[in-house]
C-alpha positions in Angstrom: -1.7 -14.5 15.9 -5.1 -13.1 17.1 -7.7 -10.1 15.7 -9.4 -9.0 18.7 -12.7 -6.6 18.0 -14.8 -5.5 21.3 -17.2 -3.0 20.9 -15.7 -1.2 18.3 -14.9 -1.5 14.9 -11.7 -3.2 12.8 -11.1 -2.3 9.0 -7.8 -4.2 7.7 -6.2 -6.6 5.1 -7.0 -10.2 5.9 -3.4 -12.0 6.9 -2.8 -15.4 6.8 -0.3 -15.5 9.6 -3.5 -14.6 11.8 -5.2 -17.5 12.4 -8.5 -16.5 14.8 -10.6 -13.3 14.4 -12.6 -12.9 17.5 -15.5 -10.2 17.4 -17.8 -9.3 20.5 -20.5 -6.9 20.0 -18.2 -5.2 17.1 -17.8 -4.8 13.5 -14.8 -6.4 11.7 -14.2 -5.8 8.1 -11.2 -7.3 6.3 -10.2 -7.1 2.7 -8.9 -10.2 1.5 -5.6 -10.5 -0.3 -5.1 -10.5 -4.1 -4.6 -13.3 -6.5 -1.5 -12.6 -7.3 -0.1 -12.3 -3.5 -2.5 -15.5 -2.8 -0.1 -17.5 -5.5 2.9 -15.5 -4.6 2.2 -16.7 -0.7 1.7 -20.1 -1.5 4.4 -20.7 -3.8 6.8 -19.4 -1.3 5.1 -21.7 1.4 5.6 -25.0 -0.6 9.1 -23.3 -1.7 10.2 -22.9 1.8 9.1 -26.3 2.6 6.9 -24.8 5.0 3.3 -26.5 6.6 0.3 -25.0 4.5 -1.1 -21.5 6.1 -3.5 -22.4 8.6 -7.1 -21.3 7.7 -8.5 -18.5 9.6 -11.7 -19.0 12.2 -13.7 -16.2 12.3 -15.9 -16.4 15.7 -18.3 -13.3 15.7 -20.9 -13.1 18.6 -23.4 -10.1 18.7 -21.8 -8.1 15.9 -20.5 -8.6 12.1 -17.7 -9.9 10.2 -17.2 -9.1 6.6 -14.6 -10.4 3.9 -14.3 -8.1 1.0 -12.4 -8.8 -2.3 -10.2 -6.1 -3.6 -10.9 -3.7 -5.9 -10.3 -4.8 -9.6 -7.5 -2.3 -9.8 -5.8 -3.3 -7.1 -5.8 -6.9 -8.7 -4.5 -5.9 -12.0 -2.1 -3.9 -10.7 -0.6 -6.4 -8.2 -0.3 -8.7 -11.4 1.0 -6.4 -13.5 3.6 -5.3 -11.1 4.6 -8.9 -10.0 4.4 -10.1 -13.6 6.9 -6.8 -14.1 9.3 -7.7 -11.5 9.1 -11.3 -12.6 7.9 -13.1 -9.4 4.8 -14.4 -11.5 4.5 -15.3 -14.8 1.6 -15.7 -17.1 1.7 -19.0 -17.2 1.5 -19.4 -13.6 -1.6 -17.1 -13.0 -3.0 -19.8 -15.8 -1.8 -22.8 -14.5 -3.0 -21.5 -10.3 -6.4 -20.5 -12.0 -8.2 -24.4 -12.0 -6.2 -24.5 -8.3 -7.4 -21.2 -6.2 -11.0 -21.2 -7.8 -12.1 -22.2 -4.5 -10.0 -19.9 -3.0 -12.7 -17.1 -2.2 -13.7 -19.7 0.7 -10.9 -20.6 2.6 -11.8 -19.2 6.0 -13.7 -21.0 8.9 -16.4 -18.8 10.8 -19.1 -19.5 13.9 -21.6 -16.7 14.3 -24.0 -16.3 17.0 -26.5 -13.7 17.2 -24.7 -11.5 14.1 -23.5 -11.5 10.6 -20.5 -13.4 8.4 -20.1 -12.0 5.2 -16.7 -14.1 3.4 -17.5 -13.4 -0.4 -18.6 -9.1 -0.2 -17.6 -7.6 -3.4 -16.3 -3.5 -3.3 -19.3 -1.3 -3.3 -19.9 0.2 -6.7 -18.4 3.6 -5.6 -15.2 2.0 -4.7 -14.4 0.2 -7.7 -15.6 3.3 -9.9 -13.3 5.8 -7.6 -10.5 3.6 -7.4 -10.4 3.4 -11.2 -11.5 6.8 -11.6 -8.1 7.8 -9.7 -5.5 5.1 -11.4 -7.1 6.4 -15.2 -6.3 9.9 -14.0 -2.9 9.2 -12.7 -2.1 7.5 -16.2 -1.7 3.9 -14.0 -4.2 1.9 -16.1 -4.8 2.6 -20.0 -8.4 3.3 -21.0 -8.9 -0.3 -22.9 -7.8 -1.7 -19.7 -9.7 0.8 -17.7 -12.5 -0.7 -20.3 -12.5 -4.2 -19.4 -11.8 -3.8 -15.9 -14.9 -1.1 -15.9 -17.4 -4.3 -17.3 -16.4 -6.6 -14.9 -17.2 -4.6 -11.6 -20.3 -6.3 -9.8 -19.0 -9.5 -10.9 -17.7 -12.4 -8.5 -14.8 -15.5 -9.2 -13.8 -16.4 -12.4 -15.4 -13.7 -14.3 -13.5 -10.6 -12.0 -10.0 -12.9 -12.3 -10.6 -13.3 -16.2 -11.0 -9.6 -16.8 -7.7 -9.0 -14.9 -6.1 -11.7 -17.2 -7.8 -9.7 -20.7 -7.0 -6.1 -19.1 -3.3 -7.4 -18.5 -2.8 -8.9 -22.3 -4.4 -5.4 -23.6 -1.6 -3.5 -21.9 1.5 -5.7 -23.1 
């Protein structure tokens, strides 16, 4: 499948089912999928016997093309709910931890004349707001809110290791 942006502007979730992102004189922003749906995905994809994902080409001419982790909330709880419903375990977000580490790069890009950002982090207001609201709402516990609150501004292994601590402090 294709993501078309011409002179205008595209916010969404980064799908692996699209495979080419094509933006002309635009802006494309994409928010790229959690861990925990990143090992959910491909565990279903060996599962299912299915060929790997195909990685996704960016090709941004005159304009800019962002990739933006999600917010350390919605990482923890996408883990916590999975590891609730019991597609994950804790021994799988372990054991896929050595394996996706390199996972923050799997897209392809060719910019000319513009910008490719593939490893933004949320601004500072985001992460603060969304935890702001998921504290208030009685979603997160304050020590969780804690360790999730010292990791934001962090990239890789440091973000996915405070999800893992946040996670044990709530079981």
């Amino acid at each position: 499948m294709i993501q078309v942006t011409i002179f205008s502007g595209h916010e969404g979730r980064l799908r692996f089912d699209k495979y080419f992102y094509l933006t002309l004189f635009a802006g494309c922003e994409m928010i790229r999928p959690t861990v925990a749906r990143q090992l959910l995905a491909s565990r279903k994809s060996k599962g299912d016997g299915l060929s790997p994902a195909r990685t996704p080409f960016f090709l941004t001419v005159f304009g800019g093309a962002s990739i933006k982790s999600p917010t350390l909330v919605e990482e923890f709880i996408e883990l916590r709910e999975m590891l609730a419903a019991g597609l994950l375990s804790m021994d799988d977000w372990d054991r896929a931890m050595g394996d996706i580490s390199g996972a923050d790069g799997n897209v392809a890009s060719f910019t000319l004349f513009g910008g490719f950002d593939e490893c933004e982090l949320p601004s500072l207001d985001e992460e603060v707001d969304s935890l702001a609201v998921q504290r208030h709402l009685g979603a997160i516990s304050e020590s969780a809110g804690q360790t999730l609150q010292y990791a934001i501004g962090q990239k890789g292994s440091e973000r996915r290791s405070a999800v893992r601590r946040a996670i044990l402090q709530t079981a």
